[in-house]
C-alpha angles and dihedrals in degrees: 000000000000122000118256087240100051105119095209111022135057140162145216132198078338104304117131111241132174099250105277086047093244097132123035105219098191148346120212117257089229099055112124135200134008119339128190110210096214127247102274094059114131099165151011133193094209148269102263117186091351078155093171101043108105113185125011121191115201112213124240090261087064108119111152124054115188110275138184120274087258081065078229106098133042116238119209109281098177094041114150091028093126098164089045106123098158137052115176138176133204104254090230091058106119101204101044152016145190131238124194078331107303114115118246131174104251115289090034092254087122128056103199101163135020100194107247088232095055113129145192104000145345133195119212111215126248092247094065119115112160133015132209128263104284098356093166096039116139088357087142110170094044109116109172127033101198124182136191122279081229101055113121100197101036138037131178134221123182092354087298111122116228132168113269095270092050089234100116126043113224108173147347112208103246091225082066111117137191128019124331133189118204124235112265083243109064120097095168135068106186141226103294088343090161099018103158102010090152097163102053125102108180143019125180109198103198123235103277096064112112105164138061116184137220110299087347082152106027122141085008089144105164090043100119093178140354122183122242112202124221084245092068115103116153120049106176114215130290086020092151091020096158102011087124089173098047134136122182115220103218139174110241112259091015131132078248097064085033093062095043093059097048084045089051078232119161111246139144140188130297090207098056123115093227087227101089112119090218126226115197136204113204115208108189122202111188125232117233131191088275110031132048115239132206152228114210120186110194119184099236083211104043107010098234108164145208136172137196126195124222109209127228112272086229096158132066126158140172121221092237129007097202136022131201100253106255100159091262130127099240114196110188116211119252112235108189125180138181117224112266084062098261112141120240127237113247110233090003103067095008129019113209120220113192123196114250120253091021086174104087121090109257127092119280143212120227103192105211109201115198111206134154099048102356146068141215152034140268 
């Protein structure tokens, strides 16, 4: 709420808006509901983490949408909006329009938003020709992306969207569940092609698939295997970011096998027979204050291989660096983390040695001794 005698700010229904009420500023996180942004409105910066509203509806003024800093691509403006089930649009509106509640550009060429709350199927027009950065982000309870038979960019097979070619792999709907087994065509996985795909359990790309984008995988929590072919060469980074279960299914001597064991992922073989009563060597690499170690775990029978990285012990810390002198021996505690911000185990991981007497005034040294997995002292 603004005060009426506020010279730059006002506000409606509690919505924050530049005096004028040309550009909505912000809307509060716990709004609930449907809202109507009133006829005026020029611009918005967006709806973040509005996670109770359930349907908006932009006014035929509305003229700018948040976009990247490049001014080419649309950013999610309703991220976050996990109720949302409705986007509409005032039909006299002259940039963009609304169909069965997901946001378009006029004409329906450009898909900017897929409402978070969105559920079951969709169907993407025949007109549409390109889509917004994440479009389908955090969409959980979508099941199927389906697309036009007329579409000329983009095609749809299994409720999975592909280009129209179905080379390359754009998007699975998060609310997909099961196994699933990837066309033959297909040599591309694409950026966060499957991001939050928390129900599914397996997924089988077919030899032909080359390239893994950045996060394809990421947040896939409930995916227990997934086969990698001989053909793939290139993974981008964070590919299985989140996919805590998971093993990777790899041919021996593959880039495949290769990438597992420089990620310290689980994997093992295609080709095994799944009988072997393994036997495992295990080879351990310490970690120090400035490299990362590693624990690597090889099948003596069938060679099947993981490896687990221990991560540098960068940060060590004491609770307090100085004391008012009181005539008491002070002994500050020893935090030490790796870093990816994990805390270290006293007397598991470090041992702390303190100097004896530490009352009197004077300057002192604290000798930190890494061990288990770790080396080094500090």
């Amino acid at each position: 709420i603004v005060d009426e005698n506020n010279a730059n700010y006002e506000s409606k229904d509690g919505i924050l808006y530049e005096k004028g009420q040309k550009y909505l500023i912000c809307c509060p996180e716990g709004k609930t509901g449907d809202i109507v942004i009133p006829e005026g409105v020029i611009r918005i910066s967006g709806f973040s983490a509005c996670s109770r509203l359930t349907s908006i509806e932009l006014p035929a003024s509305l003229s700018s949408l948040p976009k990247d800093l490049d001014g080419t691509k649309y950013v999610p403006a309703f991220s976050g909006c996990s109720s949302l089930k409705e986007i509409n649009v005032d039909g006299n509106n002259t940039n963009y329009e609304s169909e069965d509640g997901i946001l378009y550009e006029k004409g329906l060429k450009y898909l900017i938003c897929c409402p978070q709350g969105k559920a079951g199927d969709i169907i993407i027009p025949a007109s549409v020709t390109s889509t917004g950065e994440s479009v389908f982000s955090g969409c959980s309870s979508l099941t199927e992306i389906n697309v036009d038979g007329n579409n000329v960019k983009y095609t749809s097979k299994d409720g999975i969207l592909y280009d129209k070619n179905q080379t390359e792999l754009i998007c699975c709907p998060q609310g997909k569940a099961g196994d699933i087994v990837i066309p033959a065509s297909v040599t591309i996985i694409g950026r966060q092609a499957f991001i939050g795909c928390s129900k599914l359990t397996s997924i089988e790309l077919q030899e032909g698939v080359s390239q893994i984008w950045w996060g394809a995988f990421t947040n896939c929590s409930s995916l227990s295997e997934i086969k990698l072919p001989e053909s793939l060469t290139s993974i981008m980074p964070d590919a299985f970011s989140g996919c805590k279960d998971l093993t990777l299914l790899v041919y021996k001597g593959s880039y495949a096998e290769t990438y597992a064991l420089e990620e310290g992922l689980t994997y093992r073989y295609i080709d095994d027979s799944n009988d072997c009563s393994h036997t495992f060597q295990t080879t351990i690499v310490k970690a120090t204050t400035k490299k990362n170690g590693s624990i690597t775990k090889t099948c003596t029978k069938c060679g099947e291989r993981t490896k687990e990285i221990i991560y540098a012990a960068t940060t060590i810390k004491l609770s307090k660096t100085s004391y008012t002198y009181n005539k008491k021996n002070h002994k500050p505690s020893v935090t030490v983390k790796d870093n990816k911000g994990k805390i270290l185990k006293n007397k598991k991981d470090y041992t702390v040695t303190y100097p004896k007497a530490m009352k009197n005034v004077g300057s002192y040294t604290i000798t930190i001794k890494l061990k288990g997995n770790y080396k080094g002292t500090v």
